[in-house]
C-alpha positions as CSV (number, residue, x, y, z in Angstrom):
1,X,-116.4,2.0,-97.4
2,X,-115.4,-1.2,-96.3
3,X,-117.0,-4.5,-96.3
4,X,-117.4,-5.2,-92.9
5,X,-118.6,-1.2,-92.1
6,X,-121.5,-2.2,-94.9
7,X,-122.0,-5.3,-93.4
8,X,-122.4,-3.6,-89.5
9,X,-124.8,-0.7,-90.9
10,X,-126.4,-3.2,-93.4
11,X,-130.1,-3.3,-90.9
12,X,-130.0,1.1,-91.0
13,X,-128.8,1.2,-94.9
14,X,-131.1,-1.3,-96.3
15,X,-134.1,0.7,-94.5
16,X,-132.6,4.2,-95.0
17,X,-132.9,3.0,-98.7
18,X,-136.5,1.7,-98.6
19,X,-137.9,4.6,-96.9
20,X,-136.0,7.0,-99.4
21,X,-138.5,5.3,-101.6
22,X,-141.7,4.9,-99.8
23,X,-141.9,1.7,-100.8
24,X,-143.4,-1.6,-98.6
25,X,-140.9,-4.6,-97.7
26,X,-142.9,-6.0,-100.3
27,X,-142.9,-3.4,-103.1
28,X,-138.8,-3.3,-102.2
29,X,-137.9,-6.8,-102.5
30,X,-139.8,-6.8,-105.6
31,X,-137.7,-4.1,-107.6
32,X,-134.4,-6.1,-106.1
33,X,-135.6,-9.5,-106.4
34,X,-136.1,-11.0,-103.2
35,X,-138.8,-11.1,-101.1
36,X,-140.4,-9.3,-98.1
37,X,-139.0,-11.8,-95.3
38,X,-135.6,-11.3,-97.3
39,X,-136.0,-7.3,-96.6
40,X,-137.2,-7.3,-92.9
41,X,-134.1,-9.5,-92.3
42,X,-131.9,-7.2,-93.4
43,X,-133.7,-4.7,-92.2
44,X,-133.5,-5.9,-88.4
45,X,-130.2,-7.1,-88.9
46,X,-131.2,-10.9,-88.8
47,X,-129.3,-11.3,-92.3
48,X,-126.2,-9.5,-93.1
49,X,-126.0,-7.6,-96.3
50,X,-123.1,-7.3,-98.5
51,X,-121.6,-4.4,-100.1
52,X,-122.1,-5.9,-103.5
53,X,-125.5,-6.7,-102.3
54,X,-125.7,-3.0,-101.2
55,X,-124.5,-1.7,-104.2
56,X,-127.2,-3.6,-106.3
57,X,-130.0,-2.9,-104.6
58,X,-129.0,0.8,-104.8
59,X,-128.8,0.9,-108.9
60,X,-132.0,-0.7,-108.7
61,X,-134.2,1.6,-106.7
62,X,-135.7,5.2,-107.6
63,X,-133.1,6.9,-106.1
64,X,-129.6,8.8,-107.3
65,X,-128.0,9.6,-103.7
66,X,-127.9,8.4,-100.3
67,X,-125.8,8.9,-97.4
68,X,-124.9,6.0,-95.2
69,X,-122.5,6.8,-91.9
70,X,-120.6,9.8,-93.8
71,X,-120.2,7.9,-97.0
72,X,-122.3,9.5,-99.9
73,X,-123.2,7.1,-102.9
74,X,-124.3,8.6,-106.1
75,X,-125.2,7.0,-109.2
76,X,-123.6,8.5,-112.5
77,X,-124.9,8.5,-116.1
């Protein structure tokens, strides 16, 4: 996955991964250090998110998988 295609699905990834979770904007930023205006932003798009930002905030939360626009990620042991 590219940049930019992370980037352009940033807003549906970022809140595919928080409600994977069932955590609160709050509760999220917290585990990936920022806070909950940080998270709606990202989550409506307002602020882009990287793919290295991506990628972090994914090893940090409860989860192993996720599927974003055809691209599985998994985290390994």
């Amino acid at each position: 996955m590219t940049d930019d295609n992370v980037t352009s699905k940033g807003a549906s990834a970022c809140k595919k991964m928080r409600s994977l979770t069932g955590l609160t904007q709050s509760e999220y930023g917290k585990l990936v250090g920022c806070d909950q205006g940080t998270v709606s932003n990202y989550e409506t798009g307002v602020t882009n998110i990287s793919f290295e930002k991506f990628l972090e905030h994914f090893k940090k939360l409860p989860i192993n998988e996720i599927q974003i626009e055809g691209y599985l990620f998994t985290k390994t042991k």
